[in-house]
N, C-alpha and C positions, 0 to 999 in steps of 0.2 A: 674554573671548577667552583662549584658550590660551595662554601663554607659551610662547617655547622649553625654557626650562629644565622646565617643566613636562612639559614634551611627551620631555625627556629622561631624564624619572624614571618614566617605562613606563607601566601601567596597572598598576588594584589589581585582586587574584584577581576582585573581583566584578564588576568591569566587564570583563575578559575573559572570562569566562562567560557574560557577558548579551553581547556582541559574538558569539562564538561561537554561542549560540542563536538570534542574530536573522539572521548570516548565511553559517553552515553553515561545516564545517570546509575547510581548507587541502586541498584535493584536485583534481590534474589531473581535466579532464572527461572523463567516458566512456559512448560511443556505448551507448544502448539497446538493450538486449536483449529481445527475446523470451523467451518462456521456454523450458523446454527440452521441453517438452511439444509448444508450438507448433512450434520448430525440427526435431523430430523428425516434425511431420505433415508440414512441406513441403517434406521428403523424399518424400513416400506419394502427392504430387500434382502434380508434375511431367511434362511433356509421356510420355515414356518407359514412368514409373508406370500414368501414368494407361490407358495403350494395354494394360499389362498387367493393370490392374482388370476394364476391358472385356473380355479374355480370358477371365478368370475368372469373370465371371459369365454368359458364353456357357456357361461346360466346366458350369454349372449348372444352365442352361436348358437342358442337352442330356443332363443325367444324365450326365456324364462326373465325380463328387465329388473323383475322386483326382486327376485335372488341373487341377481348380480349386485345390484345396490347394496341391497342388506350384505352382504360378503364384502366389499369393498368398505363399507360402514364398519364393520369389523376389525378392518387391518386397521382404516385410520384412527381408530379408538386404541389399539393393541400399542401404533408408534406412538400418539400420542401421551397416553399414560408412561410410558417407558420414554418416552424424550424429558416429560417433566421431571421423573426422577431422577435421571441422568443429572440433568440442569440442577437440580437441588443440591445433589452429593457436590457438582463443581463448585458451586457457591462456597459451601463449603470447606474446599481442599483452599480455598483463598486467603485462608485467616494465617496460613505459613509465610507471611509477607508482614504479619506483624511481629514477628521475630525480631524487625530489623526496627530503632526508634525512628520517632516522627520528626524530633528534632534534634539539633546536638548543638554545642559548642566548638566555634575552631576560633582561629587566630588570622584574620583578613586583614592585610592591607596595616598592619601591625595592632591592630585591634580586638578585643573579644566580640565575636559574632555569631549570635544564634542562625541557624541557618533550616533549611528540611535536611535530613537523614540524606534522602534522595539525589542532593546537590555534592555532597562530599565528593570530593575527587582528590587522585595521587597526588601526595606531596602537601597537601590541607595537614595543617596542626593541629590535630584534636586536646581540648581542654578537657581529662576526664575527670571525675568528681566520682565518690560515693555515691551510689546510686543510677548508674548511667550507663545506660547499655552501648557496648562498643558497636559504633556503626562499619565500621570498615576493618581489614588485616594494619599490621601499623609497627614501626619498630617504637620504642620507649626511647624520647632522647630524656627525659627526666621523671624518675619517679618515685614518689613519698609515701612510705609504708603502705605501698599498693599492694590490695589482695583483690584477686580477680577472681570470682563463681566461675571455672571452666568446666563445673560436672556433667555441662549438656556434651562435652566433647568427650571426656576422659569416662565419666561415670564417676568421679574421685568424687566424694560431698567436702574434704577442705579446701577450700581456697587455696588457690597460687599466689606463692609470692613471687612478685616479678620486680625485677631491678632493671636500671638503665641501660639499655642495649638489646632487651630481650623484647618478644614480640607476642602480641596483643592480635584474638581473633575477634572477627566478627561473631556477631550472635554471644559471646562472654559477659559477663554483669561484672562491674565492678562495686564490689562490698566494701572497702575502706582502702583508707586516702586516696591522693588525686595524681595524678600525672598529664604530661605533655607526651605526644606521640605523632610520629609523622607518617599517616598514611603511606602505601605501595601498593594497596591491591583494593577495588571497589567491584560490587556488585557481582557479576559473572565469573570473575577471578580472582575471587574469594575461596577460602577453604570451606565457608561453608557452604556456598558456592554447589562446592565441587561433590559434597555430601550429599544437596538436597536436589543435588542433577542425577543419582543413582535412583531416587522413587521416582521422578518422571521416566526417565529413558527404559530403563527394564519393564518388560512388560509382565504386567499381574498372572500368576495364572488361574486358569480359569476355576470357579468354584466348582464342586461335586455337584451342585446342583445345574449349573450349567451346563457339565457334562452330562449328565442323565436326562434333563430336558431334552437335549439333542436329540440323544437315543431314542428318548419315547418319540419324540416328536417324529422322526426319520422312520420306527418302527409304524406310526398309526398311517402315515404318510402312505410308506409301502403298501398296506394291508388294503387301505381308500383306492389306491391307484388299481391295485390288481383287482379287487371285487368290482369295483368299477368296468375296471377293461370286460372281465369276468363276464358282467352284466349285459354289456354290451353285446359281445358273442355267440352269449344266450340266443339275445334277441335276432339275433340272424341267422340263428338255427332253427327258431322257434317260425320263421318266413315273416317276422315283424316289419314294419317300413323301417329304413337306417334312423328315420328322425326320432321315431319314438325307442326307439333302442338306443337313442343319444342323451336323450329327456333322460333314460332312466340311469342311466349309466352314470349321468350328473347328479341325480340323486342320490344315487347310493354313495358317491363319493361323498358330496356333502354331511349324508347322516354318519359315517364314518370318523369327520373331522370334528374333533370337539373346539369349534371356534372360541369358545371362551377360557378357552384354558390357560391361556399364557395371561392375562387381562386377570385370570384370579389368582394366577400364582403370584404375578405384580402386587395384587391387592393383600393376597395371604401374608407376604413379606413386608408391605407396608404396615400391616397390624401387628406383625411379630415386633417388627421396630418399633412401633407407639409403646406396646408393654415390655419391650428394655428399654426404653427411656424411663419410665414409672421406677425401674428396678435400677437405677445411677449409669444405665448402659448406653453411649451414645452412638447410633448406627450412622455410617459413613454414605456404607456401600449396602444394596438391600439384601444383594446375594447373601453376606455376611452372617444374617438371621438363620439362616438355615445351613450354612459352614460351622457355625458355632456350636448346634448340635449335634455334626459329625466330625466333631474334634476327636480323635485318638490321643493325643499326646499336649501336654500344658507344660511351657518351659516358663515360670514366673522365678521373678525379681523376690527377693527377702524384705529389705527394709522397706516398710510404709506398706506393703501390698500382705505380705506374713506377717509381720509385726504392726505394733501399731506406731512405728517411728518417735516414742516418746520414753527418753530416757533417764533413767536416776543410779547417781552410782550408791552402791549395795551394800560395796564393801571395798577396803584399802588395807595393803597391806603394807607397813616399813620393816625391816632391821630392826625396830627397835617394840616394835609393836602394831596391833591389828586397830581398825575401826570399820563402825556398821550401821547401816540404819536399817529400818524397817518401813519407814513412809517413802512411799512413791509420790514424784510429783516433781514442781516446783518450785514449791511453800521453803521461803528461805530460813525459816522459823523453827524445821522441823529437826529433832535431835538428831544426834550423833554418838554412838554408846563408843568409846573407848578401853580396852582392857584396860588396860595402865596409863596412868596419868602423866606418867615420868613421857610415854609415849604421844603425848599432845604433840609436844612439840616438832615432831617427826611427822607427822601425820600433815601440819597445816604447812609443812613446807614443801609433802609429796603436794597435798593439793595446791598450792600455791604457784610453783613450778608447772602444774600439768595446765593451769589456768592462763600463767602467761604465753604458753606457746600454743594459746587457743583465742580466734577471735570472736565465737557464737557466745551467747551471753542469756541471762536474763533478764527482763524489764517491769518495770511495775507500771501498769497502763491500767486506768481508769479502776486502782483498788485491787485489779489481779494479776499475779505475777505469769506472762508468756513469753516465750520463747526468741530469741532472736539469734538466724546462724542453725549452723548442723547444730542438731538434735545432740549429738553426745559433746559436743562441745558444751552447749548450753548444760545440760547437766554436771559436766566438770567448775562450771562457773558456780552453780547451786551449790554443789557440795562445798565449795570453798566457801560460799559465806555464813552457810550451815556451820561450819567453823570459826566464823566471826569476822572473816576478814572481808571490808571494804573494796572488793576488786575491781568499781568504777577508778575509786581512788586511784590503788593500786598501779592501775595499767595508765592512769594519766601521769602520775610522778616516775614513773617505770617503766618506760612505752622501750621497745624493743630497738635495738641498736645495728643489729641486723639479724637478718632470718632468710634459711635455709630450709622452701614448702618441703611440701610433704610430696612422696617422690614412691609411683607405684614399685617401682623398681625395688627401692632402699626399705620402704613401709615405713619410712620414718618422717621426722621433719624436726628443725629444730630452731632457736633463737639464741642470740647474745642479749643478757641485759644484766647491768652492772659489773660487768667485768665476768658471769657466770653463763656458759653454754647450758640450756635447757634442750633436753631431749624427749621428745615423745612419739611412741610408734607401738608397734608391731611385739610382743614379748620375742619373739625367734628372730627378728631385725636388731634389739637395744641390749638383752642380755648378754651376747659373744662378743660386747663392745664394752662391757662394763669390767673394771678387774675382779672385782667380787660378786657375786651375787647369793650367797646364802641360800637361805630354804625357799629362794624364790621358784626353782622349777618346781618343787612339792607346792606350794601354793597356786602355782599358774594351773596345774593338772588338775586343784582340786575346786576353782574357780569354776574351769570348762569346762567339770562336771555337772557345776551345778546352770551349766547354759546362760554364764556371763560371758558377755563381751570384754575381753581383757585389753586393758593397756600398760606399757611398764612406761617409767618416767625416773629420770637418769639426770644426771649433770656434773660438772665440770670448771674448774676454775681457767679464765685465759688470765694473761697480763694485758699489756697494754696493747699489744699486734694482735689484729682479730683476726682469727682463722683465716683461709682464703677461699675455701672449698668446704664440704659437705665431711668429707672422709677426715680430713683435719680436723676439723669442728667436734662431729661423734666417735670419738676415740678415746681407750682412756676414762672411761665414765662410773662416776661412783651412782650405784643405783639408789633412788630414793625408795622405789616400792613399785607395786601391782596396783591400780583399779579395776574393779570388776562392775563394771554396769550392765544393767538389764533394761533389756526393751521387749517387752511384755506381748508374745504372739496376742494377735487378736482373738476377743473371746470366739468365733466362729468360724476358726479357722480348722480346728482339730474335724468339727462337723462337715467342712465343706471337702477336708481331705477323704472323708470317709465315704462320701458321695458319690466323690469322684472314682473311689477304688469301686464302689459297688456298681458305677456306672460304666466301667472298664474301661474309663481313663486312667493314661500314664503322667504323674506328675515330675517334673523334676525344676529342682530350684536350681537357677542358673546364674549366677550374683558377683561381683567385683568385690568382694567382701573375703574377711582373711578366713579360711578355708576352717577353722577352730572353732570361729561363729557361725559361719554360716550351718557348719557339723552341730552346734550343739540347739541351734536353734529349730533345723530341719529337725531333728531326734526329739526334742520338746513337742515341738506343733505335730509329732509323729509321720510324719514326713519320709525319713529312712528308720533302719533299727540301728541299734548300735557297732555292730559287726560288718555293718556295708559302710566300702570306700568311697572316700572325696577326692573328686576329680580337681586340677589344676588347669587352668585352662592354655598354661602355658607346656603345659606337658601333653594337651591331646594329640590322637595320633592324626599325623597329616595326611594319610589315607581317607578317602569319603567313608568307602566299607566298612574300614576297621574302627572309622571314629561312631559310624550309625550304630553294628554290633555293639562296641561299648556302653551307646547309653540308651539303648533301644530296651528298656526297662524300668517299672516304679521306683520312686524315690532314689533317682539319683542326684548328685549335687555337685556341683561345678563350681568352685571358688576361684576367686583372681582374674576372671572373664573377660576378655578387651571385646567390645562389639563387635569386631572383623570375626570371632569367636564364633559367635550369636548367629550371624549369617550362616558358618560353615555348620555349626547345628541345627541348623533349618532345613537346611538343605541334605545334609545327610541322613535327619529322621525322615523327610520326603520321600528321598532316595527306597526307605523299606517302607514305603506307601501306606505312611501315617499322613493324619489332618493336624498339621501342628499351629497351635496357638501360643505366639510367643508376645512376651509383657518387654517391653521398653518405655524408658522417657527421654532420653539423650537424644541428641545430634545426630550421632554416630550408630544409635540405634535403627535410623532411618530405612538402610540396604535392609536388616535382618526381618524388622516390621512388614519391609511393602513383599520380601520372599517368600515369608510367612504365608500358610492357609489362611489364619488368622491375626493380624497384626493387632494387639492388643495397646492402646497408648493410655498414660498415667493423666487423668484432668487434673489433677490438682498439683504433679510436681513436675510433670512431662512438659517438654518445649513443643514448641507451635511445628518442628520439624516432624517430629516424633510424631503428633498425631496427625500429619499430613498425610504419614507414610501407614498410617494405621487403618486397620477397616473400622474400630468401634475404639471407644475412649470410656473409662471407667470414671466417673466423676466422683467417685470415691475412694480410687484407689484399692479396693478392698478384694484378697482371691477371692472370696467368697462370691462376689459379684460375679465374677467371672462364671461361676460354676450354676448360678441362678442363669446366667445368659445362657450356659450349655442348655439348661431343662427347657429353658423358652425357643431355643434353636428347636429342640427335638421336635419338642409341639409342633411348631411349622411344620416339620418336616412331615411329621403324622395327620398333620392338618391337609397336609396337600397331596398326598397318600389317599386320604377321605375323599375331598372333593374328586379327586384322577376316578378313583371306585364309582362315586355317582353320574361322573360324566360319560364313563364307557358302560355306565349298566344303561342306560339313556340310550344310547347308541344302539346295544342290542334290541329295543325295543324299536327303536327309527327302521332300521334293518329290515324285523320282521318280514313287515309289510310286501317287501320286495321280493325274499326271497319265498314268501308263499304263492307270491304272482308268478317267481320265476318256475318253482317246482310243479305250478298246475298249470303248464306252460302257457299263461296269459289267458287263463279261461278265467281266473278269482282273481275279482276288482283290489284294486291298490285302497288301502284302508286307511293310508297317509300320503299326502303329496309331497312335492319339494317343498312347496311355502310352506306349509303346516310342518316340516321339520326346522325350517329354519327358525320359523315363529317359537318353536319349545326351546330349540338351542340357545337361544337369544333373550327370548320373550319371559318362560319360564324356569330357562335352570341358570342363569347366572346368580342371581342372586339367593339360592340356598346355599351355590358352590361357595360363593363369597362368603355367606354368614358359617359354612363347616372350615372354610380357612381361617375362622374366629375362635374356634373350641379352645375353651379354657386348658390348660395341659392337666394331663393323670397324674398324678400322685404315684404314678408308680415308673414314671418316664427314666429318675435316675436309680432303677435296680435291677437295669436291662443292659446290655452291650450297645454299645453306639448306633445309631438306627441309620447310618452311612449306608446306603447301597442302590438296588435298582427300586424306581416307585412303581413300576409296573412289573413284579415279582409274582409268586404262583400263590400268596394270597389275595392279591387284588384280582388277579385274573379269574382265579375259582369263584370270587364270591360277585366279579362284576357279570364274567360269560358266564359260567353255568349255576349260580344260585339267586341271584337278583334279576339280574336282565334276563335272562328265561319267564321269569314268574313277571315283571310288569308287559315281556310282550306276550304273555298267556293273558294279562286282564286285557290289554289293547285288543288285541283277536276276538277274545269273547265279549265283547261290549259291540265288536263291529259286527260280531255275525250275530248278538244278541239281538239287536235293533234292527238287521234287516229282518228274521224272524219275525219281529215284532210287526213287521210291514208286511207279512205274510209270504215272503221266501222259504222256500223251503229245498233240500236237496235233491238234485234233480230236474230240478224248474231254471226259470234263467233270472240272473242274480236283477236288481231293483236297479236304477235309474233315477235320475234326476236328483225330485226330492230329496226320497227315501234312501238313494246313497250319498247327498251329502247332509242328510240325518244319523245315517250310520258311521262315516266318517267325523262330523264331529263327536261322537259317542267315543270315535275309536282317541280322539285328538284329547277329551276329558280323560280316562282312562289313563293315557301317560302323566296327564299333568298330574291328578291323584294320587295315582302311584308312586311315580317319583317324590310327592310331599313325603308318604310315607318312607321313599328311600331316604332322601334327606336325615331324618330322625334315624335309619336302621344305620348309615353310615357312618353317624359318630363315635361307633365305636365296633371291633370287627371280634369283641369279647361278651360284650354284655347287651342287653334286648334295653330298649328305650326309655320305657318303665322304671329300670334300675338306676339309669341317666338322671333322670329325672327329665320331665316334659319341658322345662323353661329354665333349664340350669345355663343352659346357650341363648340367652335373652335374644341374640338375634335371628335366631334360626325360626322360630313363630313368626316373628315379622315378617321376614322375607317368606316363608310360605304364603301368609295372607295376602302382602303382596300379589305373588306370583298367581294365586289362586281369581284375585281379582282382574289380572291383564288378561286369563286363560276367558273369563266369563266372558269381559269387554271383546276379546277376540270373534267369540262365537258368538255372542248376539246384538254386534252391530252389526247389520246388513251390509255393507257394502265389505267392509272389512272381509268379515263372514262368507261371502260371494267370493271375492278373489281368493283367498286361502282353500276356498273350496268345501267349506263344510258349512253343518246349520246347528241350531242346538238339538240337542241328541233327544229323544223320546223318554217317557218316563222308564222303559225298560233300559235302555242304553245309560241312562240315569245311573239308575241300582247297581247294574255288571259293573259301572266304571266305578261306583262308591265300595263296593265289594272289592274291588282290587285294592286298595289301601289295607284294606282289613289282610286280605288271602297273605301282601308282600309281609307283614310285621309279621303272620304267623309262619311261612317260612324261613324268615330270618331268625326269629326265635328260637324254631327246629334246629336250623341250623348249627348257630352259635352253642345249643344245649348237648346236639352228638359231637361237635369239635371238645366241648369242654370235658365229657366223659372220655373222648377217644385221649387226649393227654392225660387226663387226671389215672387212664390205666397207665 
């Protein structure tokens, strides 16, 4: 059998080699991949895809070569853009691998040896030090005032003290002294491990907008297929040959399909994402941009994301007397008013006591004094030398003899030093422990009125036997007093609450934090009112229903939260078919994040887990951020809303053509071909759609209810079928019957030929592009006429007009080009009719928008 000593003189090179061999290196687990060969097919075969395969090998069966191509050219641009950003987001998800360090110290072959992270394996000594992330699970065979950062696990911000025999995760930072420890568990069988195998394995559900693409997608699908069929039948009624009743039947489906549609939604979300990055918002996933503005429901974290994690204590109370300041900060300098002087001495020994059994600190670095260690620790340190005392000194001649962390359970924690138990915790955890405590509850009540964070701080004489246990230790205790610190809601917090109600978001703070604070600080930033209760999160109800019910409402608040918590609240506001956006930074936050509609993760205090499992990452931490991210979600949302309206008013106009060939049963010429639709689907409206999924957001985005629902709803439908696309296929028609007029057709004679008709088809081919320019501009907004916009407020949108206005001309008066598409340039009559249509579409849009706004304004 192993000895210990044995087991503390490490392993020799060759049996960590052969340990390494047998069971694989030190490395968090990660989700299988595909390869990228595969990932790039199922792009090529999705419902969408596929609809346009089948197009394409119609345009082939019908000797149409160059519509097949250009459709085929379609998908491969559709996978492609959508592969790249697949591939980016993975890139990405990769950085959860620096959780774990690069290199560490163990004990080889009886030696101190650096090694990689990677190579550690069971039964390795790790040598840990201050500052040194644990690379593997590990029991303690020896350890020296080790405090270990476990908040990415616990959510706790004080360190653990850990003593010899207890055990050590991976992914934990060790903050002070050093320890020996003998690995048991590497890489895959690892605890965190086992956490950050929960965001691979479950799968994400799908965004809202992914579910509505569908929809439309399968709705335009249907509608292409049947008019198609439709067409077809026609033509075999009508005694047509089957071939050209095939030709047409393929046309119509195509003008049906708006090919660029998924290709600008990809592009619309790429832009959303560019401008929340400008705004501290980092996007993962693209869907994300546009879930973010059909968020219902915001479950955010307190400390660092409500507040601004920076704190000073206020005020102190003892027995013997009170003290206070009024400067917030740092500044070790800054006074301290005491009532009574006889009360000094009571005061610097509450502070004194609360400071030894605290190891956050402050430092004077290059002239100014920061932070080092939790926040309220660091301020306990402040205030103590605001009082005068020397607390480097202090904790070096007086370094703690043993210590008993801080323990969610207990709310407490405590130290032996000099033969005196120090206690500090929770007021409702240290007062039923104390024999006395005086006007301490009137003080603690009137603390949390004033929305401090309270702490009481106690102590105790042992003899020479040191306690043995936690309960023996805090027993028994004479209280020294209250502190009351404040951590200061951020200034833009109360504004962005008020956003979020007028936006008909539901906010609720959901926090590990003692249920007093979290209450008095949510009531501060206004948040709840004073009269609504704080939830427990060890008290919620284990029913999904009755737990969704309970917090299925503004400002509620959840104190004492364990992350398993956080999941089951994700899942239950889902359950009443809310978009929930939930804030995590932890470990353990990981399952609730990746559940989440929204997984929101902390850039600046969140672990590399946390934002693995996260759709966007706040690189400032700040709610506010979050709720600028909702306004720029919306926008996409409305951005792609716009472009959907100009693609199907486009369509109506494609159509036309067809169904006035089919109504005069093939007596009136086709005034658009197959190539001349694909040329404007492709040619000419990509890139207006792209620059309307650019539009800056309205100012009035967060005083509306969440813009969650269908994008093909009965205002896009009224204003693409019957008030825009009506009116650009009324300029189409009259530009094509205008120009063969102009050729001297006339009703009753038989319609023009050659030239003359593809004179009057390019008329008819100018006419859409025109029009549509002017749709583009009526598009951007489904309230107000162009004008009021302003012409150039969407800097991209002029471009891509002139653009497109320039590939319509190069279309029609290269010759060859020109010849195959089937038209020529239009006459000076077919000219005017198609420049008139720009004019006619802005002036019915205007009509429009002006009897919508009187019919609500009754």
């Amino acid at each position: 059998m192993t000895t210990a000593d044995e087991r503390a003189a490490g392993l020799t090179s060759k049996a960590a080699h052969d340990r390494l061999r047998s069971d694989g290196p030190n490395r968090l687990p990660q989700a299988k991949r595909a390869s990228a060969a595969r990932r790039f097919a199922k792009q090529l075969v999705h419902f969408f895809a596929l609809m346009l395969w089948a197009a394409a090998a119609l345009a082939f069966v019908a000797d149409l070569p160059e519509l097949a191509v250009g459709i085929i050219l379609v998908v491969l641009f559709n996978a492609a853009f959508a592969f790249a950003q697949e591939e980016r987001a993975d890139r990405a998800a990769e950085r959860v691998r620096a959780l774990l360090p690069r290199s560490v110290v163990v004990r080889r072959d009886g030696h101190r040896t650096e090694i990689d992270a990677e190579s550690v394996v069971v039964d390795d000594v790790l040598l840990l030090e201050a500052g040194d992330r644990v690379p593997a699970d590990a029991v303690l065979l020896r350890a020296d005032r080790l405090l270990v950062d476990t908040s990415s696990f616990t959510g706790e911000s004080v360190p653990a003290s850990l003593d010899d025999g207890e055990r050590v995760r991976a992914g934990t930072f060790v903050v002070e002294g050093e320890a020996e420890a003998l690995v048991d568990a590497t890489g895959e069988r690892t605890e965190l491990a086992d956490i950050a195998r929960l965001t691979t394995i479950a799968p994400s559900p799908p965004s809202p907008l992914v579910r509505e693409l569908g929809r439309v997608v399968r709705t335009v699908a249907a509608i292409a297929i049947g008019v198609g069929v439709s067409f077809f039948v026609l033509t075999l009624l009508l005694g047509r040959d089957p071939s050209d009743g095939f030709i047409f039947a393929v046309g119509v489906t195509v003008a049906l399909v708006p090919e660029a549609l998924l290709p600008t939604v990809t592009l619309s979300l790429a832009w959303g994402a560019e401008q929340l990055a400008q705004r501290n918002v980092l996007v993962r996933k693209l869907e994300a941009v546009e879930t973010l503005g059909s968020t219902t429901f915001v479950c955010t974290d307190k400390t660092g994301t409500l507040t601004r994690n920076e704190m000073t204590v206020m005020e102190a109370w003892t027995p013997a007397g009170a003290a206070s300041t009024t400067v917030a900060g740092l500044d070790p300098g800054a006074g301290i008013e005491i009532e009574d002087p006889i009360a000094r001495g009571a005061v610097r020994r509450l502070a004194l006591a609360a400071t030894r059994c605290s190891t956050g600190r402050a430092r004077l670095v290059d002239d100014a004094w920061v932070g080092q260690g939790d926040p309220m620790e660091v301020a306990l340190d402040v205030f103590t030398r605001r009082l005068g005392t020397d607390t480097d000194r202090d904790r070096a001649e007086a370094p703690p003899t043993l210590r008993f962390p801080f323990d969610p359970h207990r709310r407490r924690m405590s130290v032996v030093v000099d033969g005196e138990v120090l206690v500090k915790g929770a007021p409702d955890a240290v007062l039923p422990r104390c024999t006395d405590v005086g006007d301490a509850t009137a003080v603690l009540h009137t603390f949390a009125d004033r929305g401090l964070r309270v702490l009481a701080i106690a102590a105790r004489r042992v003899g020479t036997t040191l306690p043995s246990d936690p309960d023996e230790a805090e027993s028994d205790l004479e209280l020294l007093g209250l502190v009351g610190l404040e951590d200061p809601p951020r200034d833009d917090v109360a504004e962005a609450l008020a956003r979020c109600r007028s936006a008909g978001v539901r906010v609720a703070m959901v926090t590990g934090d003692h249920p007093a604070t979290a209450a008095a600080i949510a009531l501060e930033v206004g948040l709840r009112r004073a009269e609504d209760p704080v939830h427990l999160g060890a008290e919620l109800p284990a029913d999904e229903g009755a737990l969704g019910a309970l917090l299925d409402r503004d400002g509620v608040v959840v104190a004492r939260v364990a992350p398993e918590d956080k999941l089951r609240i994700a899942q239950a506001l889902q359950a009443r078919g809310h978009v929930v956006a939930m804030t995590g930074d932890g470990v353990n936050d990981g399952p609730a994040l990746h559940q989440a509609d929204i997984g929101v993760a902390m850039g600046r205090s969140g672990t590399d887990v946390a934002r693995e499992a996260a759709d966007l990452v706040l690189l400032d931490d700040r709610f506010a951020t979050i709720v600028a991210g909702i306004e720029q979600g919306r926008a996409t949302y409305v951005n792609i809303r716009r472009f959907l309206t100009y693609h199907l008013t486009d369509n109506v106009a494609e159509l036309t053509p067809f169904l006035v060939w089919a109504l005069s049963g093939g007596r009136f010429p086709l005034a658009l071909g197959v190539l001349q639709i694909l040329a404007l689907d492709l040619g000419t409206d990509t890139l207006s759609a792209v620059a309307l999924g650019a539009e800056p957001p309205s100012h009035r985005l967060l005083d509306e209810p969440p813009v969650s629902g269908r994008l093909l709803d009965k205002t896009v439908a009224r204003r693409a079928f019957a008030v825009l696309g009506p009116t650009v296929a009324l300029a189409t028609m009259a530009a094509f019957v205008a120009s063969m007029a102009a050729d001297g057709w006339r009703p009753g004679r038989d319609f023009p030929t050659g030239h003359a008709l593809a004179t009057a088809s390019g008329a008819a081919f100018m006419a859409v592009v025109i029009a549509q320019t002017a749709n583009a501009f009526a598009c951007r907004s489904a309230r107000r006429w162009p004008g009021a916009l302003g012409w150039t407020t969407n800097r991209l949108l002029p471009m891509a007009a002139a653009a497109e206005l320039a590939f319509s001309l190069l279309a029609i008066s290269i010759g060859p080009v020109a010849r195959r598409l089937g038209h020529a340039p239009p006459s000076w009559t077919g000219w005017t009719v198609a420049l008139a249509g720009a004019a006619l579409l802005l002036a019915v849009d205007a009509a429009d928008k002006t009897i919508r706004a009187r019919r609500q304004h009754r």
